[in-house]
C-alpha positions as CSV (number, residue, x, y, z in Angstrom):
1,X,185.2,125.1,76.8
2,X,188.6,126.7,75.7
3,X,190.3,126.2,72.3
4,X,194.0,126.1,72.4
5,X,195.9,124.9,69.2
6,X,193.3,122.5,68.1
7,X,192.9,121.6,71.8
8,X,189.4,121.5,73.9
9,X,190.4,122.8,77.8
10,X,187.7,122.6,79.9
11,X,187.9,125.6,82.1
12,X,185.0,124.5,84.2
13,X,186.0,121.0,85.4
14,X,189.8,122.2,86.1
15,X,187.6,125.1,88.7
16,X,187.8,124.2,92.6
17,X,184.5,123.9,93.9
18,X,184.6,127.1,95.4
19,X,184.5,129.0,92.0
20,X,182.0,126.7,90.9
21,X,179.5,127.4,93.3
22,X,179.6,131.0,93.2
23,X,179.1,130.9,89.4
24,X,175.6,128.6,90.0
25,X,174.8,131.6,92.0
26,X,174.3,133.4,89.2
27,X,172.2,130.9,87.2
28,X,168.7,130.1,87.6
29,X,167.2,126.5,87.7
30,X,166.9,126.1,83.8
31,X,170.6,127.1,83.2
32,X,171.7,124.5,85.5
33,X,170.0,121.7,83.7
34,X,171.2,122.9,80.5
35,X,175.0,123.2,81.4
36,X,174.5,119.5,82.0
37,X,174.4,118.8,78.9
38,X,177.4,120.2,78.0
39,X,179.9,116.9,78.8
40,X,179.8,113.8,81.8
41,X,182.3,116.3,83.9
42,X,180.1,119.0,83.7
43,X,177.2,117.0,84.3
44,X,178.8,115.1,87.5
45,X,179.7,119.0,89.0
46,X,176.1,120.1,88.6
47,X,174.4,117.0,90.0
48,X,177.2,117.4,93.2
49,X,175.4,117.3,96.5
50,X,177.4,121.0,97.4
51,X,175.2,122.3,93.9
52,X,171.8,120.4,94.7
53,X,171.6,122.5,97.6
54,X,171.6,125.3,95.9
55,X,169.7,123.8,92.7
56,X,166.7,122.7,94.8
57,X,165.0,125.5,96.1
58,X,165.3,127.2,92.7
59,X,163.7,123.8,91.2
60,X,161.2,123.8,93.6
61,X,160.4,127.7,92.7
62,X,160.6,127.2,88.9
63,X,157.9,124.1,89.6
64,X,155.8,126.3,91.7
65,X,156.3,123.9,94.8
66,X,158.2,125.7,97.8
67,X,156.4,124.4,100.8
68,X,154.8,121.7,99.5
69,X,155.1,118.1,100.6
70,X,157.1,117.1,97.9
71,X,160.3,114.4,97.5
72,X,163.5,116.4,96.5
73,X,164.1,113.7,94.1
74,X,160.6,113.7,92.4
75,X,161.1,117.4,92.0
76,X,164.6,117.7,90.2
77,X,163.8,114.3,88.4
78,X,160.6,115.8,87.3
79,X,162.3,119.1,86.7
80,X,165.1,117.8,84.6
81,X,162.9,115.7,82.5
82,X,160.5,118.7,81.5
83,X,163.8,120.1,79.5
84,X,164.9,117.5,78.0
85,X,167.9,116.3,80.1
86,X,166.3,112.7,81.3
87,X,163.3,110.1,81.2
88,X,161.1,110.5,84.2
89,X,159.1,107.8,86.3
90,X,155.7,108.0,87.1
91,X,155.4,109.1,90.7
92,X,152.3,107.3,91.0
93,X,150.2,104.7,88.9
94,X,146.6,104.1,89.2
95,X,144.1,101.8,87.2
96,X,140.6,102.4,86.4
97,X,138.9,98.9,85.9
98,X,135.8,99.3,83.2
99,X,133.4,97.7,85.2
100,X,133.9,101.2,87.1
101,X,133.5,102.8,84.2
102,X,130.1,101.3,82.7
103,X,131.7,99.2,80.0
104,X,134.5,98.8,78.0
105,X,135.9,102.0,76.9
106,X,135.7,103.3,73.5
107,X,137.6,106.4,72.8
108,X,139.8,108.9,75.1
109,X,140.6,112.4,74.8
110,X,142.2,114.6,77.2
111,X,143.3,118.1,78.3
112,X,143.5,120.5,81.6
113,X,143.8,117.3,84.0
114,X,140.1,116.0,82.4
115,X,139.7,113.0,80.5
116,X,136.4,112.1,78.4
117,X,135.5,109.0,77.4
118,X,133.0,106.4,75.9
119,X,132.1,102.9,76.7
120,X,130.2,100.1,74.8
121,X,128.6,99.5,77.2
122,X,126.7,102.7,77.2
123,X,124.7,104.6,74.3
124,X,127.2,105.8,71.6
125,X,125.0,109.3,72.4
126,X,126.7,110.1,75.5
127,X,130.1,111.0,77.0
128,X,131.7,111.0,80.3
129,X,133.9,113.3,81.9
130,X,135.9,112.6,84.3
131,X,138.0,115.7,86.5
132,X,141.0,114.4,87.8
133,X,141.2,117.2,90.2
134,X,138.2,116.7,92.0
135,X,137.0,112.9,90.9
136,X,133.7,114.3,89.5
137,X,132.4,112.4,86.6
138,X,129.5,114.1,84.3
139,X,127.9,112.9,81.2
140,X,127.3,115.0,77.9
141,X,124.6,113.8,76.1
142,X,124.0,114.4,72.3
143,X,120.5,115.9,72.4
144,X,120.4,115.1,68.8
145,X,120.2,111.3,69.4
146,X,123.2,110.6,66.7
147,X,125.8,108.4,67.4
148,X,129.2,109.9,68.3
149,X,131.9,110.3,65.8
150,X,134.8,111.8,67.3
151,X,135.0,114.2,70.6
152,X,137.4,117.2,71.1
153,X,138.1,118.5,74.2
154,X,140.3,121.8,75.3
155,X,140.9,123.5,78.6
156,X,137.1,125.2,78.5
157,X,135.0,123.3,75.5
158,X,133.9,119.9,74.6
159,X,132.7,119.5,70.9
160,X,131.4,116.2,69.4
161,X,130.9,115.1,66.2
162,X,128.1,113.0,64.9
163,X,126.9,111.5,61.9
164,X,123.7,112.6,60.3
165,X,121.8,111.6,57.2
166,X,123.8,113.7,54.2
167,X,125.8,115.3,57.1
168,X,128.0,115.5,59.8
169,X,127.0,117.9,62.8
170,X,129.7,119.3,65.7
171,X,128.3,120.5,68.7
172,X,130.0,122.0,71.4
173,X,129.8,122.5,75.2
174,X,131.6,125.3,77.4
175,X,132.6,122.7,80.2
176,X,132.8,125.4,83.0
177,X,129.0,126.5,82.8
178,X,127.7,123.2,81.0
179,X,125.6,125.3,78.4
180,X,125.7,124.2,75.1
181,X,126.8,127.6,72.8
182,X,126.1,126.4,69.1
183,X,126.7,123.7,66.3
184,X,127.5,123.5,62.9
185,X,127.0,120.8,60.1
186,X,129.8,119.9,57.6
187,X,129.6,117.5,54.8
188,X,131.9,114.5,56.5
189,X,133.7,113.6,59.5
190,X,136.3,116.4,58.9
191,X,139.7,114.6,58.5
192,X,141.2,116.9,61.9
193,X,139.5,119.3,64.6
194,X,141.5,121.2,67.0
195,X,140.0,124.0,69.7
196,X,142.9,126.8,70.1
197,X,141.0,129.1,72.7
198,X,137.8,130.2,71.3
199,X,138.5,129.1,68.0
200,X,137.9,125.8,66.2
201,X,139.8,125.0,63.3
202,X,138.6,122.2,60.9
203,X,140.7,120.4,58.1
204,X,138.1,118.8,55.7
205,X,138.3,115.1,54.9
206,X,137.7,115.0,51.0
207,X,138.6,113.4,48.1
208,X,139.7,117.0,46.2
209,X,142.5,118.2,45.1
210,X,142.0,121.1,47.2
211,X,140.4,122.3,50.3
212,X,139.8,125.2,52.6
213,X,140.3,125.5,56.3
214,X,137.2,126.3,58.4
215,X,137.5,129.1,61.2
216,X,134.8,128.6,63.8
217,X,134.8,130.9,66.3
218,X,132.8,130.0,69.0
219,X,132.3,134.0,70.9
220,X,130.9,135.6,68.1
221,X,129.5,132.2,66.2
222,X,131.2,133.2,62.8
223,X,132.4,130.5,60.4
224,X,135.0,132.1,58.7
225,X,136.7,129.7,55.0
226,X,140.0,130.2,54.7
227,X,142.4,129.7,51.4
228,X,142.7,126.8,49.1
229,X,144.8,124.0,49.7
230,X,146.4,120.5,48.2
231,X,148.8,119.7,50.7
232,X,149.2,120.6,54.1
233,X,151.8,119.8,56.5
234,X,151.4,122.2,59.2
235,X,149.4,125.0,60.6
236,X,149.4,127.4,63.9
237,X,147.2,129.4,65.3
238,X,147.7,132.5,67.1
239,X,144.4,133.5,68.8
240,X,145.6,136.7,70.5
241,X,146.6,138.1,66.5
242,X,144.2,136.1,64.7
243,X,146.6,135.1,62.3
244,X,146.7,131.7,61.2
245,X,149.9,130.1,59.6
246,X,150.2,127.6,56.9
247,X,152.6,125.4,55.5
248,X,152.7,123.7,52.1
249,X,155.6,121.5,51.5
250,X,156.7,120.3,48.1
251,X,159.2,117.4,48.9
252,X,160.0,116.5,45.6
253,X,163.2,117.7,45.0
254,X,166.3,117.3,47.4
255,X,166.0,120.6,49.4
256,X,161.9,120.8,49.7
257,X,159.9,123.5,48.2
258,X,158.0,125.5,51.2
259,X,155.4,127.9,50.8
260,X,154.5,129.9,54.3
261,X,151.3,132.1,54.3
262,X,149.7,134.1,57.0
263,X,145.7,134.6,56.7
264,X,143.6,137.0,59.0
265,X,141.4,134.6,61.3
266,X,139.1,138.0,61.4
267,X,139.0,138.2,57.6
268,X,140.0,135.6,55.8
269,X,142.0,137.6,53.8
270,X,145.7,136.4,53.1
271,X,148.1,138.6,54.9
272,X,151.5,137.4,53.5
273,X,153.3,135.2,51.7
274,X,156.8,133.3,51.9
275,X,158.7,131.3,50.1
276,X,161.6,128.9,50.4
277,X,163.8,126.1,50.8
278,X,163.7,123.5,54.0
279,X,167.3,122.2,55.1
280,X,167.3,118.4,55.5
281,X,170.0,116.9,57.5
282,X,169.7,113.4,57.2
283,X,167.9,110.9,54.9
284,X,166.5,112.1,51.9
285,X,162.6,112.7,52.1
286,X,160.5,111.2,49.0
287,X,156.6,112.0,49.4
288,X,155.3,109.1,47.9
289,X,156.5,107.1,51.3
290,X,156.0,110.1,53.7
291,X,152.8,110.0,56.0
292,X,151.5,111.5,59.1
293,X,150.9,109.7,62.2
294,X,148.0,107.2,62.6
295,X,145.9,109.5,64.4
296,X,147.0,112.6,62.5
297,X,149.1,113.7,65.3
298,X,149.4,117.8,65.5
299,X,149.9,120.1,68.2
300,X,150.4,123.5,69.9
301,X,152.1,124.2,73.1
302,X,153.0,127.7,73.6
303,X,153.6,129.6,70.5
304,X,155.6,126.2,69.3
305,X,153.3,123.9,66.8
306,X,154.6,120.3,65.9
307,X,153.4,117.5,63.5
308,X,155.1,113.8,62.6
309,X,155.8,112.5,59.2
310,X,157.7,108.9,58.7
311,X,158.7,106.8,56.0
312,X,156.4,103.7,55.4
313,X,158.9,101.8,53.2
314,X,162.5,103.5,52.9
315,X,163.5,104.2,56.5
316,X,161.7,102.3,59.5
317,X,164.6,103.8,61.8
318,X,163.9,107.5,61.1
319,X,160.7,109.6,62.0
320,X,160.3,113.1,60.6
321,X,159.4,116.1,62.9
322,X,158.2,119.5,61.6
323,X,158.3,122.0,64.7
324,X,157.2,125.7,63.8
325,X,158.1,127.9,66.2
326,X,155.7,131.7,65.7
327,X,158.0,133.7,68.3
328,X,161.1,133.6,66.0
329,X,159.0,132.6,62.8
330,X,161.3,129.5,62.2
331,X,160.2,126.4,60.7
332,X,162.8,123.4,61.5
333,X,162.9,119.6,60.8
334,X,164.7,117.2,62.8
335,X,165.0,113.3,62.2
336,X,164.3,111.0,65.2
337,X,166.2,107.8,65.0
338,X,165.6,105.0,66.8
339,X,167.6,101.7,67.1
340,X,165.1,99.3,66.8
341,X,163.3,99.2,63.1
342,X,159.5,100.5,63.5
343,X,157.7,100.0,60.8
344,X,154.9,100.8,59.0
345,X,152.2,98.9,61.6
346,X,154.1,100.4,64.4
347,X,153.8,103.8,63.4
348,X,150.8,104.0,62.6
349,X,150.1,103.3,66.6
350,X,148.5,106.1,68.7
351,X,150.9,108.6,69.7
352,X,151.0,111.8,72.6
353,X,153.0,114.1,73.2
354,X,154.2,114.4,77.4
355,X,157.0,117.2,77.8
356,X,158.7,119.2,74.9
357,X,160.9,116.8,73.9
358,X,159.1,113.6,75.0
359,X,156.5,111.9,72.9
360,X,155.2,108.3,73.2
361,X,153.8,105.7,70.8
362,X,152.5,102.6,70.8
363,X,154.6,100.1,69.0
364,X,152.6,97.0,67.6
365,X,155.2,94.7,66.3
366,X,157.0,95.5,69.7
367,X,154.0,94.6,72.1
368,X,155.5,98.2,73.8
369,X,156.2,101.9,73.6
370,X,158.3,103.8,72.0
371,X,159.7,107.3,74.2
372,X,161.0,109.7,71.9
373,X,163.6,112.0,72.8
374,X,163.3,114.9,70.6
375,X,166.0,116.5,72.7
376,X,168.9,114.0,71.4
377,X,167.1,112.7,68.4
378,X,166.8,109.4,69.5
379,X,164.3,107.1,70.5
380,X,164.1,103.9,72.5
381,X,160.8,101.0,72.5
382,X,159.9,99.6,76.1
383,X,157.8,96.6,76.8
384,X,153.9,97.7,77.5
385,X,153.9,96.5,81.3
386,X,149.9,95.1,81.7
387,X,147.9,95.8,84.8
388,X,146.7,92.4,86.7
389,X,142.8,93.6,85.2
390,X,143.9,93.7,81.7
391,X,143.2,90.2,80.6
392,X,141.2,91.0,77.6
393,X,143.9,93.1,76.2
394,X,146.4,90.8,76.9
395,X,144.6,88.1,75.1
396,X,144.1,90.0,72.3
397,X,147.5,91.1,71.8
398,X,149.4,88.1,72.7
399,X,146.8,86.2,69.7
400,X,147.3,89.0,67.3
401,X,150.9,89.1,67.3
402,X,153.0,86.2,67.0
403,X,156.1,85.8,69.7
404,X,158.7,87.5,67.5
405,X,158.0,90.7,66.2
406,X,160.1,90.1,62.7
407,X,156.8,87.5,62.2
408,X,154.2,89.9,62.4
409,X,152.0,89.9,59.4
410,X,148.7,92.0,59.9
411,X,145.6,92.3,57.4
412,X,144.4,96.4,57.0
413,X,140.9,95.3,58.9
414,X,142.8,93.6,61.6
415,X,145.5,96.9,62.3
416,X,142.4,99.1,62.3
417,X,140.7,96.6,64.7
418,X,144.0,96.5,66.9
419,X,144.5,100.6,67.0
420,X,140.7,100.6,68.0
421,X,141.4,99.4,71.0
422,X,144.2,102.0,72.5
423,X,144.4,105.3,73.1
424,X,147.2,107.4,74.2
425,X,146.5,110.5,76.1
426,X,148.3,113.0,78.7
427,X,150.5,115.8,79.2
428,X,153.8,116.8,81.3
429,X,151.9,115.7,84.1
430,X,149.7,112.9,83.2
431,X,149.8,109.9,80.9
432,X,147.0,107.5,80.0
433,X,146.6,104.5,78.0
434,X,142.8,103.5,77.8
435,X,142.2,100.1,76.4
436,X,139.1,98.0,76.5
437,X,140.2,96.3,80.5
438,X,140.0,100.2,81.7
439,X,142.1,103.3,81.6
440,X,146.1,103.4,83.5
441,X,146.9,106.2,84.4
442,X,150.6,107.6,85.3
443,X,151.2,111.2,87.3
444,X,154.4,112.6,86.2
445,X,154.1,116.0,88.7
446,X,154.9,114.9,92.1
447,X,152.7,118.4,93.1
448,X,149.7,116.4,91.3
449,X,148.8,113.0,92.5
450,X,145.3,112.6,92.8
451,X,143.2,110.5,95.1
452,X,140.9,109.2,92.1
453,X,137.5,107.2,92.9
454,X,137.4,103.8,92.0
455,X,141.1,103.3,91.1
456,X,143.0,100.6,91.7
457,X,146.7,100.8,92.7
458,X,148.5,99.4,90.2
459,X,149.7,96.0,90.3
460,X,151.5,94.6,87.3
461,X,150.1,91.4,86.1
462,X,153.0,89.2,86.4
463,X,153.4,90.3,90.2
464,X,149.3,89.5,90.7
465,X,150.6,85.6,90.1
């Protein structure tokens, strides 16, 4: 764009197409989808038929698809939507019935293209693994005969926590040679667990006004305590330095209060210390109201580390995002707005994060999901579409919530009950929703669209008559 006299030329548009093609000959295939943001004349040029041609076999090599038998349209769609620019559809939809599954499913976890599951059906001692790559299911028994609590999975480990006596014990697996390395016992059901490479890092659930972080790392079997803290918004992890980054946030006055420190994962020593003020563009935050996601939603991509905070009371239109990002050492905050009021019950619905800028939650009140566009701070809710096998959770929803969403009046038991019974789970490529009829599942990649066992094509259940 050109300024002239208070004036906005735009020098691209006014180009011939000539020019404009031998400028995309100097950009590669995320430029393009970035200049498309830039205004609807910009955006119509770039999308051209005369630019596509040159767009897609850059797309194709960004995506890591030349040669493969893929749609040109699934691939820029695809393409487009992993940087923000637009929603994507699933290329393919699938359903796994829980009668294929041994019962009705319990909990779901995911990560690498594996999902792991329980059922009720089954002991609570056991978990199944399903490899989406290959269709291979194996089971992971607790040898300690306690049930499960919570399971963790990562690109290489499974871990599982269980309930003992006066204790809790977490065990965990290396998935590629199915040996089981070590285990620790903690006093409770630690309030989050992540696996970031070899490491496991454990936020204590207790009743203190302050806590440590556990460092468990899993080559060398150390269990490293890290620091003292009374509130924590965010950490990251940065295996390859061994540094881990806190975040304590004081929101109590206008511009919050934000003490950074970097500790030595080796160590545990404290290796500096920052202070200062967070820029808030938008509502005013007030901690009383602020909490974290239902399911204490955190996590890493990259060397980029996010977390979700929202107002209960105050501002059922706005959700907070903390983003950290370790290569620039920048901590930012942007307000998500969407135009539908989600309150309290909704937001406290399971959540995942699919590409950068797109996460999805379950809305209760909304009997849908909301998509979040991080990208233009805005988010939309979309009606949950049930497969024709999902009678129970049907049933259960459509007698929990009553036809109009501004009538919706649930007990604390009952919303606990209800977020039992869903699970959110995926990446840029797949997206799940496990609920107590079986497990849908949606394949964003059109490069990755698996021939599972057992699944049904999906058939929507108002199309099933």
């Amino acid at each position: 764009m050109l300024v002239t006299r208070g004036k906005q030329r735009d020098i691209v548009g006014s180009l011939p197409l000539e020019l404009v093609l031998q400028i995309v000959e100097y950009l590669d295939a995320v430029d393009i989808v970035r200049s498309q943001r830039v205004s609807k004349q910009w955006r119509m040029i770039l999308t051209s038929d005369a630019i596509t041609k040159i767009f897609l076999p850059r797309t194709l090599a960004a995506l890591g698809m030349e040669g493969k038998n893929v749609k040109a349209a699934d691939a820029t769609t695809y393409f487009q939507w992993l940087h923000g620019l637009q929603s994507a559809r699933p290329v393919k939809k699938v359903f796994l019935p829980s009668s294929k599954l041994g019962g009705e499913v319990e909990e779901v976890v995911y990560d690498s293209r594996r999902l792991c599951y329980q059922v009720r059906g089954r002991s609570l001692k056991e978990a199944t693994m399903l490899d989406l790559e290959t269709g291979r299911r194996s089971n992971w028994v607790n040898e300690a005969q306690h049930l499960i609590q919570r399971v963790i999975l990562s690109d290489r480990y499974l871990a599982m926590i269980s309930r003992a006596r006066s204790s809790c014990v977490l065990v965990v697996w290396d998935i590629h040679t199915s040996q089981r390395l070590a285990e620790r016992r903690v006093l409770r059901v630690p309030s989050r667990v992540t696996i970031e490479k070899d490491k496991v890092i454990i936020i204590p659930n207790t009743v203190t006004q302050s806590y440590p972080i556990y460092v468990w790392d899993l080559c060398t079997d150390q269990f490293q305590t890290i620091g003292s803290f009374s509130d924590l918004d965010l950490w990251y992890v940065d295996t390859d330095e061994d540094v881990l980054v806190t975040f304590e946030i004081d929101w109590k006055t206008h511009l919050p209060k934000v003490q950074q420190t970097k500790w030595s994962l080796v160590s545990g020593e404290q290796l500096s210390r920052k202070k200062f003020h967070l820029s808030v563009a938008g509502p005013r935050v007030d901690r009383r109201v602020l909490q974290p996601s239902f399911n204490d939603w955190h996590r890493t991509s990259g060397h980029k580390t996010v977390t979700e905070l929202y107002h209960v009371e105050s501002d059922p239109l706005y959700t907070l995002r903390l983003t950290y990002d370790y290569a620039t050492d920048c901590l930012s905050l942007h307000w998500i707005h969407c135009a539908k009021p989600i309150n309290d019950v909704a937001l406290r619905g399971r959540c995942n994060s699919l590409a950068p800028h797109i996460i999805y939650r379950w809305a209760v009140q909304h009997r849908g999901i909301v998509i979040y566009d991080v990208a233009a701070d805005t988010a939309t809710v979309h009606p949950y579409q049930f497969h024709a096998g999902e009678v129970i959770t049907r049933q259960f929803i459509c007698a929990l919530l009553p036809p109009s969403p501004h009538e919706i009046r649930l007990e604390p038991l009952t919303n606990l009950k209800f977020f039992s019974t869903h699970w959110f789970f995926g990446d840029r490529e797949v997206f799940g929703v496990g609920t107590r009829d079986g497990i849908q599942l949606w394949f964003f990649n059109p490069d990755f669209v698996p021939d599972l066992p057992d699944a049904e094509p999906f058939l929507a259940m108002e199309e099933s008559g």
